[in-house]
KEBA-854176 format. One line per field, with one value per residue (C-alpha): residue number from 1; residue in one letter; x, y, z. Coordinates in nm, 4 decimals. Layout:
<sites>
seq: [NUM ...];
type: [a ...];
x: [X ...];
y: [Y ...];
z: [Z ...];
</sites>
This chain:
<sites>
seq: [1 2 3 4 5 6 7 8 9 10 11 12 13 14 15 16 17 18 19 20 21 22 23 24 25 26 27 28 29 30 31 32 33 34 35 36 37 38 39 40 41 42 43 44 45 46 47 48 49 50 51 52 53 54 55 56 57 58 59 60 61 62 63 64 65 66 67 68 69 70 71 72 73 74 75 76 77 78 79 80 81 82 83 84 85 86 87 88 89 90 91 92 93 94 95 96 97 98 99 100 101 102 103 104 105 106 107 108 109 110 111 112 113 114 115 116 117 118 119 120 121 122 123 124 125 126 127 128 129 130 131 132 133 134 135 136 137 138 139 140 141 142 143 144 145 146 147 148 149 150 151 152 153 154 155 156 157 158 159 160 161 162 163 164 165 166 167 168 169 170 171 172 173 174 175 176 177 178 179 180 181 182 183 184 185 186 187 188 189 190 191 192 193 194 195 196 197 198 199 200 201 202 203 204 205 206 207 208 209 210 211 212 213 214 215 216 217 218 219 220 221 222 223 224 225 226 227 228 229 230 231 232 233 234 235 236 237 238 239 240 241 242 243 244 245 246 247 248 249 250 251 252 253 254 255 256 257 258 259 260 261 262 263 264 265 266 267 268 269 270 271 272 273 274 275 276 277 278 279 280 281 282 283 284 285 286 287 288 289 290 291 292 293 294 295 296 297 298 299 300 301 302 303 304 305 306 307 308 309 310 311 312 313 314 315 316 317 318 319 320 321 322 323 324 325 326 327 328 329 330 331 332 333 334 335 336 337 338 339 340 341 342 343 344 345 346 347 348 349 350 351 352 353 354 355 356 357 358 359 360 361 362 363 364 365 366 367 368 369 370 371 372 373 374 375 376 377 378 379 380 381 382 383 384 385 386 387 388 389 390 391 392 393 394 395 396 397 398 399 400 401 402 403 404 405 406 407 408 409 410 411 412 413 414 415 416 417 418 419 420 421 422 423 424 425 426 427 428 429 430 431 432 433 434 435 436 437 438 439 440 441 442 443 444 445 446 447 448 449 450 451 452 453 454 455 456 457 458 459 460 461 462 463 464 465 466 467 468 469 470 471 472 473 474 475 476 477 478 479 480 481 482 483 484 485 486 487 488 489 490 491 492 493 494 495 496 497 498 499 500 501 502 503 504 505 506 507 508 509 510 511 512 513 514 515 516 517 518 519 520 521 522 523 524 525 526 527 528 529 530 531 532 533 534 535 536 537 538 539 540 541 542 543 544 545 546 547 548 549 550 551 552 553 554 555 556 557 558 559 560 561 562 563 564 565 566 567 568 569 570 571 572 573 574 575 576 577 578 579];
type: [x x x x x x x x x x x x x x x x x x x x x x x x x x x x x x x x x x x x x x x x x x x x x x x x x x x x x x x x x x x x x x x x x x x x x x x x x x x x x x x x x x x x x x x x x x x x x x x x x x x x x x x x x x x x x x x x x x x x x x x x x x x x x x x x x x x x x x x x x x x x x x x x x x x x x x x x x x x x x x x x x x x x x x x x x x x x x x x x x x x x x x x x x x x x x x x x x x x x x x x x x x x x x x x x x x x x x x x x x x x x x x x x x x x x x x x x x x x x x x x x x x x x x x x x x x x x x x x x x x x x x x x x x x x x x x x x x x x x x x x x x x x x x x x x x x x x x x x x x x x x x x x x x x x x x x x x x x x x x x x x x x x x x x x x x x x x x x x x x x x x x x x x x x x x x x x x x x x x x x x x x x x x x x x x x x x x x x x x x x x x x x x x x x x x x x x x x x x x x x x x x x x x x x x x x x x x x x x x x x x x x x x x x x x x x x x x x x x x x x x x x x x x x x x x x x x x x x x x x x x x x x x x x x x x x x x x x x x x x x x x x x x x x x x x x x x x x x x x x x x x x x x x x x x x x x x x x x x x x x x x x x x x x x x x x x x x x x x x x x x x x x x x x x x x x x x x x x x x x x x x x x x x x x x x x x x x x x x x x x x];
x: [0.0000 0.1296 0.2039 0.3128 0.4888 0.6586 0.7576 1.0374 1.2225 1.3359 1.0081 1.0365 1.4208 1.2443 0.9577 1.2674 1.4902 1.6054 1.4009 1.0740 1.1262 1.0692 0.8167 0.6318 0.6980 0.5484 0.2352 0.1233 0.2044 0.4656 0.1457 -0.0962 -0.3920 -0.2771 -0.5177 -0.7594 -0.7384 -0.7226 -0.5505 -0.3596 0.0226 0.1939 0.5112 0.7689 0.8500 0.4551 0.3586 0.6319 0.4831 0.1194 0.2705 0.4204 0.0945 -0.1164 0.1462 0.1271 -0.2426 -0.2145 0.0092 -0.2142 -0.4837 -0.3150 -0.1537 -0.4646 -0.7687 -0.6204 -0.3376 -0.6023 -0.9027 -0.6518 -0.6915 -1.0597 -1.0785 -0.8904 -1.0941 -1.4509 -1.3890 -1.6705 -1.9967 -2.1781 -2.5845 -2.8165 -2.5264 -2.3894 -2.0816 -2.0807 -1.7410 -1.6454 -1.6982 -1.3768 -1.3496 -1.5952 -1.4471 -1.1095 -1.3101 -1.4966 -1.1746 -0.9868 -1.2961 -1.3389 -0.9690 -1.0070 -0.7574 -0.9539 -0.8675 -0.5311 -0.3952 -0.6493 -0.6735 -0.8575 -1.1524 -1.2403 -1.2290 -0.8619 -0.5529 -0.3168 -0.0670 0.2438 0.2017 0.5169 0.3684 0.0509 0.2703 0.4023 0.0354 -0.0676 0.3238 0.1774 -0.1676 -0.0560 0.2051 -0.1325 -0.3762 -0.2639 -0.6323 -0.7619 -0.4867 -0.6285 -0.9723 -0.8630 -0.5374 -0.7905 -0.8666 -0.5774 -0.7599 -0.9446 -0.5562 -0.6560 -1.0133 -0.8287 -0.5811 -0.7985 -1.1883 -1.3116 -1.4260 -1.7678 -1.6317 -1.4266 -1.6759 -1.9158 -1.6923 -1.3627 -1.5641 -1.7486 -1.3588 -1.2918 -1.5597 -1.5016 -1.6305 -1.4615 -1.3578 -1.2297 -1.0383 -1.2347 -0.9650 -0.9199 -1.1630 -1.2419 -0.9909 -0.8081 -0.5866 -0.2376 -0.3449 -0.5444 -0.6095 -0.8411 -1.0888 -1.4235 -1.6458 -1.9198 -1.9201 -2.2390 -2.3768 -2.7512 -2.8950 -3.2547 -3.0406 -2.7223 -2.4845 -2.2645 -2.3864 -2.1510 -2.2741 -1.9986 -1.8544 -1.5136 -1.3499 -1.0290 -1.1695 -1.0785 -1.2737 -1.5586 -1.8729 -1.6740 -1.8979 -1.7147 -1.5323 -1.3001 -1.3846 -1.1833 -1.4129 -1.4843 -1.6351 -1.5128 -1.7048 -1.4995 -1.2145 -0.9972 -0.6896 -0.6176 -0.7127 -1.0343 -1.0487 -1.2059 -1.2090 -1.5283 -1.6619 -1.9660 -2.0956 -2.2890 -2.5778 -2.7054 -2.7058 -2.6865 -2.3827 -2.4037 -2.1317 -2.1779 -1.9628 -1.6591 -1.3212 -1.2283 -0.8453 -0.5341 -0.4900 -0.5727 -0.9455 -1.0629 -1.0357 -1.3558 -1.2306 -1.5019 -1.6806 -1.9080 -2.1727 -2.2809 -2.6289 -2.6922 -2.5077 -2.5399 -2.1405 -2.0037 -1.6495 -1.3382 -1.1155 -1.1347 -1.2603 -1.0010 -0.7246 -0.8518 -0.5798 -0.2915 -0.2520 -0.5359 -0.4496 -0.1187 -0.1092 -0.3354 -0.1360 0.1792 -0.0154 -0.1278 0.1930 0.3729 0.1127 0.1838 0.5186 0.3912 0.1956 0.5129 0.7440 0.4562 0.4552 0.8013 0.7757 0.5336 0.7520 1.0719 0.8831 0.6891 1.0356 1.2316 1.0114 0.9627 1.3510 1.4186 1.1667 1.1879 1.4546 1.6402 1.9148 1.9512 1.9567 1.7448 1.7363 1.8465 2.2003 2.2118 2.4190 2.1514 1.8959 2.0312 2.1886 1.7974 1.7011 1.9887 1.9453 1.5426 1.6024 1.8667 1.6103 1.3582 1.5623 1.6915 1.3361 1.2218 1.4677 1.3917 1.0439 1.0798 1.3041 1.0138 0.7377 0.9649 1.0209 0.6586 0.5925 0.7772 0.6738 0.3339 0.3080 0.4835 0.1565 -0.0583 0.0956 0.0969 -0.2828 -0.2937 -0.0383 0.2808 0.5622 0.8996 1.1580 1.3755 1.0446 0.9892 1.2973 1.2738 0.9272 1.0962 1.3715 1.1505 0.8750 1.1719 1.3177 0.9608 0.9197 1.2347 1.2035 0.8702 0.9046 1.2107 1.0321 0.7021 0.9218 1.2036 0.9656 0.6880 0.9766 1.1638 0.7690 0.6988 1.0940 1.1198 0.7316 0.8484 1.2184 0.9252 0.7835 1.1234 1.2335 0.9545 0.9997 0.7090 0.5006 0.4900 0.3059 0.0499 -0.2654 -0.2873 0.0383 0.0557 0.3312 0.0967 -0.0956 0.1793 0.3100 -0.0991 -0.0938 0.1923 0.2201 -0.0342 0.2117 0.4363 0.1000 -0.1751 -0.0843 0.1715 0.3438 0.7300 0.8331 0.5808 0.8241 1.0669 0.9322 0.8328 1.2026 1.4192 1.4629 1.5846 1.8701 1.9694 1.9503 2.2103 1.9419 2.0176 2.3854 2.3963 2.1846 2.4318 2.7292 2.5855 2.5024 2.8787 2.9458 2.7424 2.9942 2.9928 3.1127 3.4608 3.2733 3.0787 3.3748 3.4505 3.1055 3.0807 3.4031 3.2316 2.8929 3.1105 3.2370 2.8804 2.7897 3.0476 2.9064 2.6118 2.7119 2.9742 2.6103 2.4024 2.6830 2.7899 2.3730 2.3059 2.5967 2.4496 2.1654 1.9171 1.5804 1.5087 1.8455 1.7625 1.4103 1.5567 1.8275 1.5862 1.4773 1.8757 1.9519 1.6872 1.7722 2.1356 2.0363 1.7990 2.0390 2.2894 2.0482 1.9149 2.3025 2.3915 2.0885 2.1371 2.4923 2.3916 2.1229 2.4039 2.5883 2.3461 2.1863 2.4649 2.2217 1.9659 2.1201 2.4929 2.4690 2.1809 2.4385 2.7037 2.4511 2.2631 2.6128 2.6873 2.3556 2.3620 2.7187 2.6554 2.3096 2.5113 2.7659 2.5556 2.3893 2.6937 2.8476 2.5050 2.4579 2.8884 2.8736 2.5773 2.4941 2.2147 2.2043 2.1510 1.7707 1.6715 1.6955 1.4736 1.2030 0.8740 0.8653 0.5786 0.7204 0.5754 0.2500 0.2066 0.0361 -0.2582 -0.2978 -0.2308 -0.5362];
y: [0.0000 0.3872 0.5704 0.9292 0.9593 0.6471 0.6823 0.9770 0.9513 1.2751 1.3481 1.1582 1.3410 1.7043 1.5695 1.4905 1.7855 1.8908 2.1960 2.0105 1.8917 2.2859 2.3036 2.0277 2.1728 2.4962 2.3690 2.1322 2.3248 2.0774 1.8113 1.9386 1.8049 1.4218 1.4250 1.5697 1.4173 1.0219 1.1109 1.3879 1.2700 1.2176 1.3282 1.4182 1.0914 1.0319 1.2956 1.2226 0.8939 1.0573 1.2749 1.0312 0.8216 1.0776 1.1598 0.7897 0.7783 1.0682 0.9252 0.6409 0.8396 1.0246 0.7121 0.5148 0.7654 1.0868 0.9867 0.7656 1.0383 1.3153 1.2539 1.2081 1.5347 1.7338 1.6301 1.6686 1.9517 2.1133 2.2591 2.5613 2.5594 2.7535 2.9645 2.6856 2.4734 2.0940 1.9444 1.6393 1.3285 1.2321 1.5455 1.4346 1.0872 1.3050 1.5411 1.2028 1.0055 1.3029 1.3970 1.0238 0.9983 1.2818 1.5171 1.8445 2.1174 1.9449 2.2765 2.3463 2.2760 1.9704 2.2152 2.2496 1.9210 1.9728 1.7857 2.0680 1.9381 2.2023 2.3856 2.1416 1.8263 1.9603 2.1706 1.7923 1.6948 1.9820 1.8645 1.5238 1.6089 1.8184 1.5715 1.3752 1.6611 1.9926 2.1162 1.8933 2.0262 2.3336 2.2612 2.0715 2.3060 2.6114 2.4766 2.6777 2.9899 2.8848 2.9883 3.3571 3.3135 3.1621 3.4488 3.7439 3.6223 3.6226 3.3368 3.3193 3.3078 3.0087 2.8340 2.8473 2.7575 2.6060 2.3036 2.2688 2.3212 2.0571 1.8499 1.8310 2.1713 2.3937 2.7619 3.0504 3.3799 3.6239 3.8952 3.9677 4.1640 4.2322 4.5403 4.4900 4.2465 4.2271 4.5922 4.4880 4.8963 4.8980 4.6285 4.8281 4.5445 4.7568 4.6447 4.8427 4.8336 4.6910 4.8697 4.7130 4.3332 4.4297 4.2413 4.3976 4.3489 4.2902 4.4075 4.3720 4.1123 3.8846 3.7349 3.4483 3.2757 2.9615 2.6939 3.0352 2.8416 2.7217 2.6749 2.9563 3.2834 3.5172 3.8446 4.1485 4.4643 4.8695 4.9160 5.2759 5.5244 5.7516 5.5946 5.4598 5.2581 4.9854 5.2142 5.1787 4.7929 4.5397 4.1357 4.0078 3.6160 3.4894 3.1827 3.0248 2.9011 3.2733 3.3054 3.5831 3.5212 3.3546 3.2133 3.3990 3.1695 2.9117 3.0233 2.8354 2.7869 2.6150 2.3869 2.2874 2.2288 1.9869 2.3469 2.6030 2.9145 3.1462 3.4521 3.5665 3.8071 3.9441 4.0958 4.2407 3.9362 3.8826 3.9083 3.9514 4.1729 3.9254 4.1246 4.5077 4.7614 4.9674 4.6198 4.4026 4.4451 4.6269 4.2919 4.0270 3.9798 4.0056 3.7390 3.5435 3.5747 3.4467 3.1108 3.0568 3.1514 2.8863 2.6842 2.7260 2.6465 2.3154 2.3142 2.3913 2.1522 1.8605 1.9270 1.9189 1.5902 1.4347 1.6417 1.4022 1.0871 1.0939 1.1991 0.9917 0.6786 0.7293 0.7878 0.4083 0.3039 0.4781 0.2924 0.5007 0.4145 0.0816 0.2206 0.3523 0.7413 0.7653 0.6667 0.9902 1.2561 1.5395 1.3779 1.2389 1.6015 1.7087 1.4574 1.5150 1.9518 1.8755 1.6559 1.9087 2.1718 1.8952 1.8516 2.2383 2.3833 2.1121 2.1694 2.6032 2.5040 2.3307 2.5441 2.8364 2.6397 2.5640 2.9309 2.9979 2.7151 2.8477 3.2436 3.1739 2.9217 3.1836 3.4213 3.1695 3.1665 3.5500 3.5489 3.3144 3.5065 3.7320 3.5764 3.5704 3.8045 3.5100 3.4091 3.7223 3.7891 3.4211 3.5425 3.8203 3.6529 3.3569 3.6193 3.7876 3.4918 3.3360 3.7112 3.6574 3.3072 3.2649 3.5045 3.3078 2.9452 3.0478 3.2222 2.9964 2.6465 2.7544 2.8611 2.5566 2.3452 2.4863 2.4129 2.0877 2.0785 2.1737 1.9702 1.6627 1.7451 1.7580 1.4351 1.2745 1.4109 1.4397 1.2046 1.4920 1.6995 1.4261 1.5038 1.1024 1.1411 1.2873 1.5580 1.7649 1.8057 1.8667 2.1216 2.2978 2.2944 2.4692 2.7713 2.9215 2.8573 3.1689 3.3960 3.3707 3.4140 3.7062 3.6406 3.6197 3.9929 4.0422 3.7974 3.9759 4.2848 4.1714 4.0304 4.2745 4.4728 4.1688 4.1699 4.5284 4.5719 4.2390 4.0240 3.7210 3.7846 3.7635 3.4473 3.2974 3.3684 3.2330 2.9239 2.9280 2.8133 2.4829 2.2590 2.0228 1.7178 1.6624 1.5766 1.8798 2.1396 2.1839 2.2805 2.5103 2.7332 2.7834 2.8689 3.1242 3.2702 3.2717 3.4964 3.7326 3.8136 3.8705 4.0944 4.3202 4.3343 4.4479 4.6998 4.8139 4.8645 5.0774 5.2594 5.3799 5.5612 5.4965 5.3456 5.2698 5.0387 4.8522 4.8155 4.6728 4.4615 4.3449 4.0292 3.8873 4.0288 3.7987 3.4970 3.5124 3.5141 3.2208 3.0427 3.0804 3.0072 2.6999 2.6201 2.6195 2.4284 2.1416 2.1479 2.1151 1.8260 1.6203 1.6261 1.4357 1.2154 1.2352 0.8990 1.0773 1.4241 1.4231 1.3680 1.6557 1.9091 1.8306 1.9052 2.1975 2.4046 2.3689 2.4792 2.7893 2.9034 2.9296 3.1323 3.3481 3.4587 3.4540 3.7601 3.9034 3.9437 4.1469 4.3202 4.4396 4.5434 4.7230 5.1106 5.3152 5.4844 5.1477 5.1547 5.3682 5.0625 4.8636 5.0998 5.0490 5.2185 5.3371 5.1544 5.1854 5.0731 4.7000 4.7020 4.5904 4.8470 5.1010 4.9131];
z: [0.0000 -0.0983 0.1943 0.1577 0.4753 0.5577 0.1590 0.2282 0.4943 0.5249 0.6542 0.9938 0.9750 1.0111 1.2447 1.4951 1.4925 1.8584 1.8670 1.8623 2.2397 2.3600 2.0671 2.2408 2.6183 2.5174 2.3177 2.5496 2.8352 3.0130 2.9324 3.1459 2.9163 3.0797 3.3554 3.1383 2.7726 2.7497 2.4055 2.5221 2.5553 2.8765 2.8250 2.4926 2.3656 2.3485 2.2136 1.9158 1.8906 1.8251 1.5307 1.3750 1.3598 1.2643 0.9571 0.8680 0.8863 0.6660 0.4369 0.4121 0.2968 0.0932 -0.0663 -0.1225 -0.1746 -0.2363 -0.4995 -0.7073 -0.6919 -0.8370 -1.1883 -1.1593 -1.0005 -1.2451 -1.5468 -1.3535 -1.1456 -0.9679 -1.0525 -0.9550 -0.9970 -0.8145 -0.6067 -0.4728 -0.4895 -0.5703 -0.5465 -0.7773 -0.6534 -0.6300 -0.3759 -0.1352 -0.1084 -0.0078 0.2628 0.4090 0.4343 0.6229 0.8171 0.9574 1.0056 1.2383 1.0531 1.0959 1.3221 1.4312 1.5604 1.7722 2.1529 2.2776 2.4543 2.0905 1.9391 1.8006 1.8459 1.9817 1.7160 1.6826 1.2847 1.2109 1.1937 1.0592 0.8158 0.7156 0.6442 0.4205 0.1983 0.1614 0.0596 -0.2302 -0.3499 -0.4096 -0.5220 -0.4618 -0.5755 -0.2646 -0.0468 -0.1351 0.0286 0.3325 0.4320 0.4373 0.7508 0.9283 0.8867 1.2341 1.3585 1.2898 1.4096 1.7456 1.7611 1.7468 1.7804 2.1107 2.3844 2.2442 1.8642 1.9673 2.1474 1.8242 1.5422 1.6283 1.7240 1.3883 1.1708 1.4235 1.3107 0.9649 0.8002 0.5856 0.5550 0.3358 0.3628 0.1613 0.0826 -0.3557 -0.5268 -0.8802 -0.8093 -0.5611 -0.6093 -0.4654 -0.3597 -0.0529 0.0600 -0.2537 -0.1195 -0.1130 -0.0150 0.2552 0.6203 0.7524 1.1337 1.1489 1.4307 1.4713 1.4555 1.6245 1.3662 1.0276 0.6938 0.3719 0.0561 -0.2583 -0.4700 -0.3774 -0.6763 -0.6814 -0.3481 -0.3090 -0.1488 -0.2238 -0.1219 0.2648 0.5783 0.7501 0.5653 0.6806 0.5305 0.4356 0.4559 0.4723 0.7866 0.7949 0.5759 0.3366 0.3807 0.0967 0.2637 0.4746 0.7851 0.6642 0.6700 0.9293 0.9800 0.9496 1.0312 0.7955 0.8499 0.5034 0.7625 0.7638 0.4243 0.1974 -0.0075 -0.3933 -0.6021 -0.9242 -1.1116 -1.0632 -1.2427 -1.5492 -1.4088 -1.5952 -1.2814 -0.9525 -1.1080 -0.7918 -0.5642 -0.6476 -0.7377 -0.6734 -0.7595 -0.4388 -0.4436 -0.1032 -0.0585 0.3009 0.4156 0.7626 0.9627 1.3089 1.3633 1.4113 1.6661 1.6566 1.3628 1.1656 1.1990 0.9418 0.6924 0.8688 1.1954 1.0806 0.7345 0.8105 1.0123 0.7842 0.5224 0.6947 0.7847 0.4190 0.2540 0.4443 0.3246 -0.0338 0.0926 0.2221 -0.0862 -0.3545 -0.1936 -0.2276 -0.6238 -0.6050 -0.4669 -0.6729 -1.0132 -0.8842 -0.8642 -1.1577 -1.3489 -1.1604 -1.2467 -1.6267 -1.6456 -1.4997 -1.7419 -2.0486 -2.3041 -2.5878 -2.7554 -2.6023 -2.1959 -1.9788 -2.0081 -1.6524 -1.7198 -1.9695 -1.8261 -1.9378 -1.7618 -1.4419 -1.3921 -1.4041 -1.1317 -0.9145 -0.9645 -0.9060 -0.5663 -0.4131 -0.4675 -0.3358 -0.0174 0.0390 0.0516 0.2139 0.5187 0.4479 0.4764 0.8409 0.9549 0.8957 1.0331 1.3312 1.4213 1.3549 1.6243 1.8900 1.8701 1.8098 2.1365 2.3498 2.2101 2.3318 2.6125 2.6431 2.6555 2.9868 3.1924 3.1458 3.0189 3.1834 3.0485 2.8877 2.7335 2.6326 2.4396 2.3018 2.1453 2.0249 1.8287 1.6980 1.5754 1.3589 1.2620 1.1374 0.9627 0.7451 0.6974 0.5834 0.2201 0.1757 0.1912 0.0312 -0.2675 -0.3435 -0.2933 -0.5448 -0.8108 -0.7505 -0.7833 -1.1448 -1.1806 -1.0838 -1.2985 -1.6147 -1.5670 -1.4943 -1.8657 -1.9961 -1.8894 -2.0040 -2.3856 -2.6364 -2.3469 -2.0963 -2.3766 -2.3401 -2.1252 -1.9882 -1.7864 -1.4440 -1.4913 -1.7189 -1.4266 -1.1821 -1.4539 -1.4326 -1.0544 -0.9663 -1.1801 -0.9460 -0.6550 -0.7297 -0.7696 -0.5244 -0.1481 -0.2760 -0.6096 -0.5784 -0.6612 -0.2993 -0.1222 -0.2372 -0.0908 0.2063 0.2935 0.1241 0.4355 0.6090 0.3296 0.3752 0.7554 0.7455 0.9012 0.6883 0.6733 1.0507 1.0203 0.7869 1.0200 1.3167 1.0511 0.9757 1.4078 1.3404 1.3485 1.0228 0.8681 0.7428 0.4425 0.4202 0.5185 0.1499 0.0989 0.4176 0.2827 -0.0362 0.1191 0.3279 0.0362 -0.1286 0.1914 0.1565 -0.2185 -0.0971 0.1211 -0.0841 -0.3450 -0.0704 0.0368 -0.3271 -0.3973 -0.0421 -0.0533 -0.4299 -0.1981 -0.5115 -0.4359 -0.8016 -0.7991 -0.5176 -0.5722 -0.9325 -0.7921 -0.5289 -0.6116 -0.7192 -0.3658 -0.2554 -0.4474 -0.3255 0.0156 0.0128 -0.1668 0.1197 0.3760 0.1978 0.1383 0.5019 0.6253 0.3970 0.5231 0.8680 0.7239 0.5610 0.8375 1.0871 0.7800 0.5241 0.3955 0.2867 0.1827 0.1244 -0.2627 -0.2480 -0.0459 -0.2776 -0.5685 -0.4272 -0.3480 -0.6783 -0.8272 -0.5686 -0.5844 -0.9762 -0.8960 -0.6276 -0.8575 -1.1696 -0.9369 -0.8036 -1.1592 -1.3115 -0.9718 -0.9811 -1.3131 -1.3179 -1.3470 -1.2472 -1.5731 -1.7350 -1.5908 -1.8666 -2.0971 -1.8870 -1.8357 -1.9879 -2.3338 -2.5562 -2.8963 -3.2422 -3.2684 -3.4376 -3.7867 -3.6286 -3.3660 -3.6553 -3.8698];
</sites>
């Protein structure tokens, strides 16, 4: 039987890195939930031991149900009639097998129905969904929206819906509109106070929502009249059992066709406030947006997966010239490049959702009583870290899924034009990964500061204390070198005092420093499993060292006055245009 977890054991490798022991002490508050849980675990080692089941169950599921509905689901899709959603069949097999398995509301605490699982394991989960259907993993991983609902709803909020996520039903964060976009201070969607019924009402249209026609939304409004920026902006909860909002239409998308892309239509829809007016976009969304970019993270490095296996298999299979194609230089450089880029986001990816773990359990912890001043400052570093980490992992993982997609196509020739094999569909279902959530030039925003005020750099030089391998000195000395490009780029481009230049050489300052940090953590992986990643260090250092200085040569030789060729230019028009 297929089993997505037990599968890759680099999995269980991340599940049991060191810093999961205080990851465990804080969430389950030194196991206090023993006397009162049967299934809550007594002590670290248990509580280990229920992760790792729950993964395998997952990967069970995934394996057997999942994996075999996928290509059902892409070809049927779902339907809208009547301004409602019906998911393909296929679809509600998925949501029934992970609803009985009890893998809803896993982050949740036990008062609610949850699990109290730490976002790392979980994280895990949402990977191996999408390596089976990342249009599924869509619908299911929506579920960690009930994070932001727990963070900033109140008692009464998460008495009334944290149980029903925990059930089995599903949600949606309610954010894009036909214009507003990326440009979130533009959402004009009307939050008005009903008097006579004491509740908001939302009257506008939503468009690009995934999973549009959920039990429970999370809704991006204008609750403040006149206003025309994200001052202006609440969080608002809507629960579908009220009524009031129609899905005008489901998006014709080029992939992930088993997740409902919606059009929504509110009409006096009935809402309560999430949290306090005036905050919706400027702290909720922010921290909304955090969880669900290092879901497409989760999401990006699952395609990745499934990209490597499906080229991996067809090149032991596929004969030419008398051998199996995998014995060709061109292609087993592919499949070596794809699997180091497999294995370095991968460990990026933990190493995020680890951060995020600790800060946002010392939060937690933050609402029940003050914290100590050591826990204090440990918030404090963990929340930065998590900040800088998670545009690097959301970034880097969905280019390296529609990388590792269209290398998948490649390897498979003329075949992976061909809609019957998988890879088409693994091609489909990433491109979106590098768009929605915050396309990559947004990542790049949002962690560009962390590359100028030497964040990362510092990062990399406390990296550079690990001790390593013998075997993977070599490797450390040229990652060390790598940094100090980086840095004489970042200098050379601030000391300029141009915002146009940096804003241009941005996103290679980015890349650089990504690669170095994804560098040095597979390092430091190799080292403990040199097994399961010492061919992928030696491989990955030599894909980023060529990207760092690739970078560092344009970025050295470049000239401010040169941005005048780049800028946009009104040409000559075409003879069409002229007709």
């Amino acid at each position: 039987m297929a089993n997505f977890y037990t599968e890759h054991p680099e999995l269980r490798f991340h599940l049991n890195n060191p810093l999961m022991e205080r990851i465990c002490e804080l969430k389950e508050r030194n196991y206090k939930d023993k006397d009162e849980y049967d299934y809550a675990p007594q002590d670290y080692a248990d509580a280990m031991d229920s992760y790792d089941k729950v993964l395998e169950i997952t990967g069970e599921i995934t394996g057997e149900v999942i994996a075999a509905n996928a290509e059902g689901v892409d070809e049927e899709g779902p339907h809208c009639a009547n301004g409602r959603v019906e998911y393909a069949s296929g679809t509600k097999q998925n949501l029934d097998a992970m609803v009985k398995a009890g893998l809803n509301g896993m982050t949740m605490p036990r008062r609610y129905g949850g699990l109290n699982f730490p976002i790392t394991p979980y994280t895990m989960c949402a990977e191996i969904v999408a390596q089976a259907d990342a249009g599924f993993g869509n619908i299911w991983s929506l579920q960690d929206c009930i994070e932001t609902l727990y963070e900033f709803g109140n008692e009464d909020q998460h008495s009334r819906f944290i149980p029903r996520i925990c059930a089995g039903e599903t949600m949606s964060m309610d954010l894009t509109e036909p214009d507003a976009g990326s440009d979130l201070q533009s959402v004009m969607l009307k939050a008005t106070y009903d008097e006579a019924n004491q509740c908001w009402r939302l009257n506008g249209v939503k468009r690009f929502i995934t999973n549009g026609d959920a039990d429970l939304h999370l809704v991006l409004a204008r609750s403040e009249e006149g206003t025309h920026d994200g001052r202006g902006l609440s969080m608002f909860i809507y629960d579908k059992r009220d009524g009031g909002v129609d899905v005008r239409r489901i998006e014709n998308k080029l992939g992930i066709h088993g997740s409902p892309t919606c059009e929504l239509v509110y009409k006096n829809a009935k809402a309560e406030l999430c949290g306090d007016r005036k905050l919706g976009l400027i702290k909720y969304v922010m921290a909304l947006m955090n969880g669900a970019r290092l879901g497409i993270a989760a999401q990006s490095v699952g395609l990745s997966q499934a990209a490597y296996n499906e080229g991996l298999a067809y090149a032991k299979d596929r004969k030419q010239f008398g051998k199996a194609i995998i014995e060709f230089p061109a292609v087993y450089d592919m499949l070596a490049t794809m699997k180091a880029k497999l294995d370095a986001g991968r460990s990026l990816l933990y190493q995020t959702s680890r951060y995020v773990d600790i800060y946002k359990a010392l939060d937690d912890i933050a609402r029940e009583r003050k914290l100590t001043p050591e826990e204090r400052q440990e918030q404090k570093k963990y929340a930065k870290m998590a900040d800088a980490f998670t545009p690097l992992a959301k970034g880097m993982n969905s280019e390296y899924a529609n990388q590792n997609a269209y290398d998948c196509i490649q390897i498979h020739g003329g075949s992976g034009f061909m809609m019957e094999y998988a890879c088409q569909r693994i091609y489909r279902d990433a491109r979106i990964t590098s768009i929605y959530e915050g396309t990559t030039q947004l990542q790049t925003v949002a962690a560009i500061r962390y590359v100028t005020n030497g964040t990362y750099a510092s990062i990399l030089r406390e990296y550079e204390q690990i001790p390593c391998s013998e075997a993977m000195q070599p490797l450390m000395d040229r990652v060390k070198e790598m940094t100090n490009k980086l840095e004489a780029c970042t200098n050379a481009v601030k000391e300029a005092q141009n915002q146009e230049l940096l804003d241009f050489t941005a996103r290679r300052l980015y890349e650089m420093a990504a690669d170095c940090v994804m560098s040095q953590l597979i390092i430091q992986d190799a080292t403990k499993a040199p097994e399961l990643f010492a061919q992928s260090a030696q491989v990955y250092v030599n894909y980023a060292e060529a990207e760092v200085e690739k970078h560092f040569n344009f970025i050295r030789k470049f000239k401010a006055e040169e941005l005048e060729s780049y800028r946009k230019k009104i040409g000559r028009a075409s003879c069409r245009e002229r007709v």
